[in-house]
N, CA, C and O atoms as a GROMACS GRO file, in nm:
protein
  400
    1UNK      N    1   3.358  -3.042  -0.141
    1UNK     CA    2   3.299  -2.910  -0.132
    1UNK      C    3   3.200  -2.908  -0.016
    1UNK      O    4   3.119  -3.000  -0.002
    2UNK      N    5   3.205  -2.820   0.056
    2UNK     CA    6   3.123  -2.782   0.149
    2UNK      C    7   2.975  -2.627   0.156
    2UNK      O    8   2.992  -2.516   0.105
    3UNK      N    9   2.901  -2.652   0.200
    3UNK     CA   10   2.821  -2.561   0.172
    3UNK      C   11   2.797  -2.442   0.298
    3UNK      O   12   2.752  -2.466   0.410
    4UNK      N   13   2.833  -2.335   0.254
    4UNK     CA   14   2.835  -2.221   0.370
    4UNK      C   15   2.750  -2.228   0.420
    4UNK      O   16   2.648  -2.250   0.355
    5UNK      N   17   2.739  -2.209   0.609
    5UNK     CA   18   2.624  -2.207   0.682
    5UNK      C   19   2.519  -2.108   0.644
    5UNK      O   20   2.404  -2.143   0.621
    6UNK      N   21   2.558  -1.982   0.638
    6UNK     CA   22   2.503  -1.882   0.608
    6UNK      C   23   2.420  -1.857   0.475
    6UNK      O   24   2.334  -1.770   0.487
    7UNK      N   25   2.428  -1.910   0.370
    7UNK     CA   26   2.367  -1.855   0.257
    7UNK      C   27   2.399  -2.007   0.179
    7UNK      O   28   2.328  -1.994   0.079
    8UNK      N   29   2.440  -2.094   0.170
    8UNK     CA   30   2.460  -2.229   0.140
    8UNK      C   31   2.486  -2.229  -0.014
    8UNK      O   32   2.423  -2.304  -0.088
    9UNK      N   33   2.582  -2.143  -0.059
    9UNK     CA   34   2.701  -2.170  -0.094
    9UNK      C   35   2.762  -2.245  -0.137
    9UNK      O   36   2.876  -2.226  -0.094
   10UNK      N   37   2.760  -2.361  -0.227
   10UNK     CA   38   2.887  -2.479  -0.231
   10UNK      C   39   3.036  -2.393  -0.209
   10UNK      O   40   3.054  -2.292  -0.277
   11UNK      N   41   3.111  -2.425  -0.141
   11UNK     CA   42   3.290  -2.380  -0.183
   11UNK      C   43   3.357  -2.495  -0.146
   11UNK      O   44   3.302  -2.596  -0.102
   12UNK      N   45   3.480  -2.479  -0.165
   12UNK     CA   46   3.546  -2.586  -0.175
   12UNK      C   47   3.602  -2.594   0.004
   12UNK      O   48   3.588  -2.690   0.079
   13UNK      N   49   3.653  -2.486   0.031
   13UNK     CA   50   3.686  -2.471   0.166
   13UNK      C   51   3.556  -2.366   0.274
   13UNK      O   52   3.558  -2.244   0.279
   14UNK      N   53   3.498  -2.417   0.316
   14UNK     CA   54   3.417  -2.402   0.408
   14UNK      C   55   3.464  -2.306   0.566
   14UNK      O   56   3.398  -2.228   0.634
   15UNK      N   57   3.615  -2.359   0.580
   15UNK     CA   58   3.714  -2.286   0.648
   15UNK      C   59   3.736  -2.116   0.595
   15UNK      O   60   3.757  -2.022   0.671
   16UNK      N   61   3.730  -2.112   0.520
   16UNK     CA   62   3.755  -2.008   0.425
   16UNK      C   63   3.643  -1.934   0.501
   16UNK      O   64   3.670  -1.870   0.603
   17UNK      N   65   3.515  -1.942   0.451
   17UNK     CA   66   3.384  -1.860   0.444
   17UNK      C   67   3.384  -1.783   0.583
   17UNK      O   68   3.369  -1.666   0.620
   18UNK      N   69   3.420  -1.961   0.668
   18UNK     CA   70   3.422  -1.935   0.826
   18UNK      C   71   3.488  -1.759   0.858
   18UNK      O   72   3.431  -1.656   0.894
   19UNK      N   73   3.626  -1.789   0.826
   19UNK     CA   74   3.733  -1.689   0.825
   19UNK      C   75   3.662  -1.568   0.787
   19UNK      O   76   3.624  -1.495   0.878
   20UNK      N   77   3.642  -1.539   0.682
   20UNK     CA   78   3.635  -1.433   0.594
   20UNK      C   79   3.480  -1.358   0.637
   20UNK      O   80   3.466  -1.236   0.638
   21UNK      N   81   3.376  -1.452   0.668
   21UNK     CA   82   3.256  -1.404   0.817
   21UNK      C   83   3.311  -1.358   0.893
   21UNK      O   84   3.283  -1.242   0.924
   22UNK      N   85   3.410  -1.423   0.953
   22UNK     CA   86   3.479  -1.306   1.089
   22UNK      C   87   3.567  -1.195   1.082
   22UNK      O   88   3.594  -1.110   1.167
   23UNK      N   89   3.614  -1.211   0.949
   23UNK     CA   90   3.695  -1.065   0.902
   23UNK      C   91   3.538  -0.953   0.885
   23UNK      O   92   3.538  -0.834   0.915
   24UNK      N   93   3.461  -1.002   0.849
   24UNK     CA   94   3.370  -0.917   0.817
   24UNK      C   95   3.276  -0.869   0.944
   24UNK      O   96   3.234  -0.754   0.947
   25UNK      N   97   3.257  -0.930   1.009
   25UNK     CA   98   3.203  -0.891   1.136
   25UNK      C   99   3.268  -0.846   1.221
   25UNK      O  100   3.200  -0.772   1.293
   26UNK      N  101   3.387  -0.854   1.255
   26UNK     CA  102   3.515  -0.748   1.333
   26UNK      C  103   3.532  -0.649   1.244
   26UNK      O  104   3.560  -0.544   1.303
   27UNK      N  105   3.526  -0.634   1.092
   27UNK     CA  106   3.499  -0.466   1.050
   27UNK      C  107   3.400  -0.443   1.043
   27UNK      O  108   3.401  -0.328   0.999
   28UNK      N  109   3.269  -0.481   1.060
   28UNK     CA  110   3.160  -0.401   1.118
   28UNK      C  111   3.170  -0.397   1.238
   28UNK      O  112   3.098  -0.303   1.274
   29UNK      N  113   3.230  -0.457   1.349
   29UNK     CA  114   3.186  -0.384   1.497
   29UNK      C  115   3.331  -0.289   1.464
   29UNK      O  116   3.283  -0.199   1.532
   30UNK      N  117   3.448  -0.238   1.424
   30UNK     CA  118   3.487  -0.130   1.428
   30UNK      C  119   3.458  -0.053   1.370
   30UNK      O  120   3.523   0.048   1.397
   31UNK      N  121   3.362  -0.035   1.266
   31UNK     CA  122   3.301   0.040   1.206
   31UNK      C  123   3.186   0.112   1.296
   31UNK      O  124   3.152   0.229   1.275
   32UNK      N  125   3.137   0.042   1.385
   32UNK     CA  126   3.016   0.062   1.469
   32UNK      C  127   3.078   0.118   1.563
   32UNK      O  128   3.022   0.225   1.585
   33UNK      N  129   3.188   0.100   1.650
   33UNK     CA  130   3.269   0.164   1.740
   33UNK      C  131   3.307   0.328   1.708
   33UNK      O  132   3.274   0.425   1.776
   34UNK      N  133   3.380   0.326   1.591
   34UNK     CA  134   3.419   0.457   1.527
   34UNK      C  135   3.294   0.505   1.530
   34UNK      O  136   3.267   0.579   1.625
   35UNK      N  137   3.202   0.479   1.442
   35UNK     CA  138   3.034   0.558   1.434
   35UNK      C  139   2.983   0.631   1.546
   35UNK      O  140   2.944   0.748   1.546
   36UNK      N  141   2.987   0.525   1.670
   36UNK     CA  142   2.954   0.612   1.784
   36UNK      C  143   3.018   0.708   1.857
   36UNK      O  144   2.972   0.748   1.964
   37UNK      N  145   3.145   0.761   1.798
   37UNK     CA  146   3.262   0.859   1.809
   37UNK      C  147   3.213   1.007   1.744
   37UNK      O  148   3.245   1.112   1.800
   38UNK      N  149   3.132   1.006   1.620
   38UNK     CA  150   3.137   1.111   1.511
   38UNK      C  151   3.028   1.167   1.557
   38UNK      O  152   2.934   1.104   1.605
   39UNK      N  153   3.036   1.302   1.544
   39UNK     CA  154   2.919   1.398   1.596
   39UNK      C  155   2.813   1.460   1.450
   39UNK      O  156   2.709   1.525   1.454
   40UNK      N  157   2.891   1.407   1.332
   40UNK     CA  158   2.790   1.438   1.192
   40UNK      C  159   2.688   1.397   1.174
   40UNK      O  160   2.687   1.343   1.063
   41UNK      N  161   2.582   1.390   1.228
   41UNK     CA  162   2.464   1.334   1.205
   41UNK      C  163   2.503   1.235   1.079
   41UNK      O  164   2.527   1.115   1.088
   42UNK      N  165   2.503   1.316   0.956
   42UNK     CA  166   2.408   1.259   0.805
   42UNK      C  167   2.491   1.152   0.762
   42UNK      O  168   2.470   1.048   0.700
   43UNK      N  169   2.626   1.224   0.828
   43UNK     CA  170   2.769   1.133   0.781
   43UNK      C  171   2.710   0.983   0.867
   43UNK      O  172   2.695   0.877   0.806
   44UNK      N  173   2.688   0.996   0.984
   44UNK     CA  174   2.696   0.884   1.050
   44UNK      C  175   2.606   0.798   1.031
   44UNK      O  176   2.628   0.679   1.053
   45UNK      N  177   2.442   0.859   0.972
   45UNK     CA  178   2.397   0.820   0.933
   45UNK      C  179   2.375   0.691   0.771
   45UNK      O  180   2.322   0.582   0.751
   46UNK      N  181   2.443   0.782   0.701
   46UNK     CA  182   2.502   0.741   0.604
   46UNK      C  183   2.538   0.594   0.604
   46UNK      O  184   2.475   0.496   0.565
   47UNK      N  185   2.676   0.612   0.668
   47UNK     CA  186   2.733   0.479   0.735
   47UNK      C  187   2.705   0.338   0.805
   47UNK      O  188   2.744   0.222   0.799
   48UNK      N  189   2.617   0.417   0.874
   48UNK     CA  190   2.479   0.295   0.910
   48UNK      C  191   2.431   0.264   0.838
   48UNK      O  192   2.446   0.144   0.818
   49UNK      N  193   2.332   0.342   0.736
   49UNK     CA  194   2.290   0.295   0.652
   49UNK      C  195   2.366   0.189   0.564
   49UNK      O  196   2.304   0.083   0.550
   50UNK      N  197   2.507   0.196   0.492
   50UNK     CA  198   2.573   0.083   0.422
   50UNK      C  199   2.615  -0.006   0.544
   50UNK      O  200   2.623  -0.124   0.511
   51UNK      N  201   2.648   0.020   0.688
   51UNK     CA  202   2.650  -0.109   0.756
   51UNK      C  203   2.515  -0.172   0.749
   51UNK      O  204   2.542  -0.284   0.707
   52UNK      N  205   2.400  -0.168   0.763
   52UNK     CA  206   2.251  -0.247   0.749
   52UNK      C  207   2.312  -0.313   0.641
   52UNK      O  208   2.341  -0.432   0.634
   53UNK      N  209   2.326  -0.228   0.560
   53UNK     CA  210   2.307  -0.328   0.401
   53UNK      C  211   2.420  -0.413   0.442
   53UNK      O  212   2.398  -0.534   0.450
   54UNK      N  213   2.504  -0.380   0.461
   54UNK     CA  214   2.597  -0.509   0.462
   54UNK      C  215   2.590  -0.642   0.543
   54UNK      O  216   2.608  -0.752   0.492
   55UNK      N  217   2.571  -0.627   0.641
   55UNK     CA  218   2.487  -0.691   0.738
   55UNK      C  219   2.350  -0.767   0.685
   55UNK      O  220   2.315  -0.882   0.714
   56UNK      N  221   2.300  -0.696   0.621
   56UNK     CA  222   2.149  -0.769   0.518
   56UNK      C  223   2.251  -0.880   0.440
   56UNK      O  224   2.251  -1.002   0.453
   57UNK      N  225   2.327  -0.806   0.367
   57UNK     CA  226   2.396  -0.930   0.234
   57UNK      C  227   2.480  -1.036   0.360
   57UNK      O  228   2.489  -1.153   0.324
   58UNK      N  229   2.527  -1.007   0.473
   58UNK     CA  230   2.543  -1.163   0.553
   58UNK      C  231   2.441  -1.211   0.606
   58UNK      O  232   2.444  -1.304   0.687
   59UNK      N  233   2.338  -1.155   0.568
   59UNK     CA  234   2.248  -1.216   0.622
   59UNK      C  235   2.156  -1.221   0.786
   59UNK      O  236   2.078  -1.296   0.844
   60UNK      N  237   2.222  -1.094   0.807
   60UNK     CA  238   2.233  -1.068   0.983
   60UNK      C  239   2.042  -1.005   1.012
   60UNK      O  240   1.994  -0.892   1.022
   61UNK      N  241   1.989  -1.121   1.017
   61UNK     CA  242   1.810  -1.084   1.010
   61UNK      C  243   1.816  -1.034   1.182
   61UNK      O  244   1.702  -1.041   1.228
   62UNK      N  245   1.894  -0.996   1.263
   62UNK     CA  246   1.805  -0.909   1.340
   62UNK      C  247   1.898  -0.801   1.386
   62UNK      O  248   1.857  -0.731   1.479
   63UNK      N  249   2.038  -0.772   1.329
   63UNK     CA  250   2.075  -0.624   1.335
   63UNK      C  251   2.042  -0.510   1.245
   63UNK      O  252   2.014  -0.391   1.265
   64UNK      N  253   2.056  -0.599   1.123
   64UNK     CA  254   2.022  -0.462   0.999
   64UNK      C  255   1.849  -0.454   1.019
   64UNK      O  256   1.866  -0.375   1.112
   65UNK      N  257   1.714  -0.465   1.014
   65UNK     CA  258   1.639  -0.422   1.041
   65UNK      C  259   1.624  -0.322   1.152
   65UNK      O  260   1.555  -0.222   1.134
   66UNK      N  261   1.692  -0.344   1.278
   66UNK     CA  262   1.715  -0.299   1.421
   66UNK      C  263   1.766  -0.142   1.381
   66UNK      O  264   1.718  -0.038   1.426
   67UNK      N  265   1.889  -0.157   1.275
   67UNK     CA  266   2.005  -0.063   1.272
   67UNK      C  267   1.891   0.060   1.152
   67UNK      O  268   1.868   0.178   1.180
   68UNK      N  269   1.841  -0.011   1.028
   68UNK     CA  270   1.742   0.024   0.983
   68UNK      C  271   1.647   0.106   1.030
   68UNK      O  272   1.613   0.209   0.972
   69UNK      N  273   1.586   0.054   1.164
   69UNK     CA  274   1.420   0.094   1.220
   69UNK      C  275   1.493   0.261   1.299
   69UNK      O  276   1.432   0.366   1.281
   70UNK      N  277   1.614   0.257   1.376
   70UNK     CA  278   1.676   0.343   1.418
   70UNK      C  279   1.671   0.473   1.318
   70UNK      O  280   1.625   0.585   1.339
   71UNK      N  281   1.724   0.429   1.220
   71UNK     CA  282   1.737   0.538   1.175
   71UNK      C  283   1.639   0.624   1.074
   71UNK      O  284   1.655   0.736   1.026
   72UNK      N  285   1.516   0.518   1.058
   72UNK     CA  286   1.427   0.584   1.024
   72UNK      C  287   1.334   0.690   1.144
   72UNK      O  288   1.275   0.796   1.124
   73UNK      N  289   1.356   0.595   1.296
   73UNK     CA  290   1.305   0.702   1.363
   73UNK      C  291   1.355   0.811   1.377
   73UNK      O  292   1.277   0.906   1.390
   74UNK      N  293   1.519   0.838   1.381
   74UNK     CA  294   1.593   0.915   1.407
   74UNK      C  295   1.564   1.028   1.285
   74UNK      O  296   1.535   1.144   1.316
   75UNK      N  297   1.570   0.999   1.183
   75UNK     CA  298   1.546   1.113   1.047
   75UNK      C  299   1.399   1.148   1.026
   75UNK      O  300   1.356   1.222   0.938
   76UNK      N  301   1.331   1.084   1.116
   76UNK     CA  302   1.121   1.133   1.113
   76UNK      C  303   1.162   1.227   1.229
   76UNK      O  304   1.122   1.343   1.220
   77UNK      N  305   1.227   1.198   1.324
   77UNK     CA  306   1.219   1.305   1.418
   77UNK      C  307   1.294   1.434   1.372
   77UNK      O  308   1.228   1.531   1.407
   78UNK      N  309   1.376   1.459   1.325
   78UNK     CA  310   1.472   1.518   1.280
   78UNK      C  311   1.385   1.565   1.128
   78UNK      O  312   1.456   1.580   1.029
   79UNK      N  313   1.297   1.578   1.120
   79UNK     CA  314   1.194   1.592   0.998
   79UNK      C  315   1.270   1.574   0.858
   79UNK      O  316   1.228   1.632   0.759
   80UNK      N  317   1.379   1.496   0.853
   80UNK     CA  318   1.359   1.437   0.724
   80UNK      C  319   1.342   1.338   0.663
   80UNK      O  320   1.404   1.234   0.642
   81UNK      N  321   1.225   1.395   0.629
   81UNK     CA  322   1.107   1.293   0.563
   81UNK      C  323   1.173   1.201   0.427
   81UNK      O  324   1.141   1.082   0.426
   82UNK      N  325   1.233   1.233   0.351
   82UNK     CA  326   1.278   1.116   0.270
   82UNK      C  327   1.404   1.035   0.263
   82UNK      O  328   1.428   0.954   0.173
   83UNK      N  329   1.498   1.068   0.384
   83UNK     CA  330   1.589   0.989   0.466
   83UNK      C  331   1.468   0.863   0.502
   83UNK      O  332   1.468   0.744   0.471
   84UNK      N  333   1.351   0.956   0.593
   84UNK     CA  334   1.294   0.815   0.673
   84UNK      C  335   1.209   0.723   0.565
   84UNK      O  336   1.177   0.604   0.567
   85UNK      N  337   1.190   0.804   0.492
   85UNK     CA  338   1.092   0.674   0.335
   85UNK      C  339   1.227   0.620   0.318
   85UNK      O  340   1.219   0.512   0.376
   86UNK      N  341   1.341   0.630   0.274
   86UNK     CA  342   1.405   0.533   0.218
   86UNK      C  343   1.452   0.436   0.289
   86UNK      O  344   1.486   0.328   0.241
   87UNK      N  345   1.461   0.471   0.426
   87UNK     CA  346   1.495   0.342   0.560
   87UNK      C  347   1.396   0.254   0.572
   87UNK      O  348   1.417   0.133   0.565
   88UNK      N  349   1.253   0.314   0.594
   88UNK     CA  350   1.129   0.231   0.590
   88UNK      C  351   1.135   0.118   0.493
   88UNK      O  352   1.115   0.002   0.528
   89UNK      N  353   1.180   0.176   0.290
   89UNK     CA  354   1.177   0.103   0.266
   89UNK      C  355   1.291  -0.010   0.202
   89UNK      O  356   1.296  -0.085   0.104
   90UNK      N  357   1.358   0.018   0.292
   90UNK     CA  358   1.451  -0.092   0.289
   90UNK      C  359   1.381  -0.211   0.423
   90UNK      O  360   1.378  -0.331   0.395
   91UNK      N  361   1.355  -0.187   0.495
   91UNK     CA  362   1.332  -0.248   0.621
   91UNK      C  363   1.249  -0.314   0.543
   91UNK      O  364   1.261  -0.436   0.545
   92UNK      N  365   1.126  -0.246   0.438
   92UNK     CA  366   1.002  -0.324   0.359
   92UNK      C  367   1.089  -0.377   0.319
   92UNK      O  368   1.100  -0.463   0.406
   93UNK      N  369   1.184  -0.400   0.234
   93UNK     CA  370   1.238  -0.486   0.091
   93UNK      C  371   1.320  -0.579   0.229
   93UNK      O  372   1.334  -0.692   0.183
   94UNK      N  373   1.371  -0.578   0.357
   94UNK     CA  374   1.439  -0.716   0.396
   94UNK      C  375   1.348  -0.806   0.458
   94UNK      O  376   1.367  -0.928   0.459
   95UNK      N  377   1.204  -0.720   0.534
   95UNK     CA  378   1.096  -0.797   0.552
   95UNK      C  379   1.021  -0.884   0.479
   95UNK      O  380   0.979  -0.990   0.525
   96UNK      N  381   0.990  -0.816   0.285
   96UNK     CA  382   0.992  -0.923   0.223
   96UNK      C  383   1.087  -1.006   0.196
   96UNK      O  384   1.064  -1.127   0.203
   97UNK      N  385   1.163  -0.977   0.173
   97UNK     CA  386   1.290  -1.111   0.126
   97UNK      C  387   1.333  -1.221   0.220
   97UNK      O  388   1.406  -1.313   0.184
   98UNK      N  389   1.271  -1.203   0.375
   98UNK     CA  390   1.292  -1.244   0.452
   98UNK      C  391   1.124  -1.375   0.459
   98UNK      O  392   1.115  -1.481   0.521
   99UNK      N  393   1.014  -1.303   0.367
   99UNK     CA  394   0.879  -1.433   0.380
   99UNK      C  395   0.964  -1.538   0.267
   99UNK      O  396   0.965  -1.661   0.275
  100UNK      N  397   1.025  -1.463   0.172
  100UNK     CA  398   1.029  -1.608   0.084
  100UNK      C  399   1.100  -1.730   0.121
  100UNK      O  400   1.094  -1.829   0.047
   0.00000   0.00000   0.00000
């Protein structure tokens, strides 16, 4: 058994994790490709928002904050105010999870 680089993991195939990281990161950059195509704000927003998170659960400590901080500025400017509290506090909840 081997232990995943990323989140350390015991699995049995280590090859595997490898793989299945890169299936996951080639559908987030086409996910990110398409995104910058769509003219829906909230929709696109949206979307970002579950790419961060997903990106958080691999563990990706300096896109999903980045992708995060974006779009809280983007919805303060755009005056909505509890789009940007809930980005803020996600960015709070990966900043802590990120001291322990």
């Amino acid at each position: 058994m081997t232990a995943c680089a990323r989140c350390g993991r015991e699995s049995p195939d280590g090859a595997a994790d490898g793989r299945a990281l890169a299936r996951a990161e080639r559908l987030l950059g086409l996910v990110d490709e398409s995104l910058d195509e769509i003219e829906m704000a909230l929709l696109v927003e949206r979307s970002r928002h579950i790419v961060a998170g997903a990106r958080a659960a691999l563990g990706d400590t300096d896109a999903a904050p980045a992708i995060l901080s974006r779009l809280a500025d983007s919805a303060e400017r755009r005056g909505y105010v509890r789009f940007a509290e809930l980005y803020r506090r996600d960015l709070d909840a990966l900043a802590t999870s990120g001291r322990d």
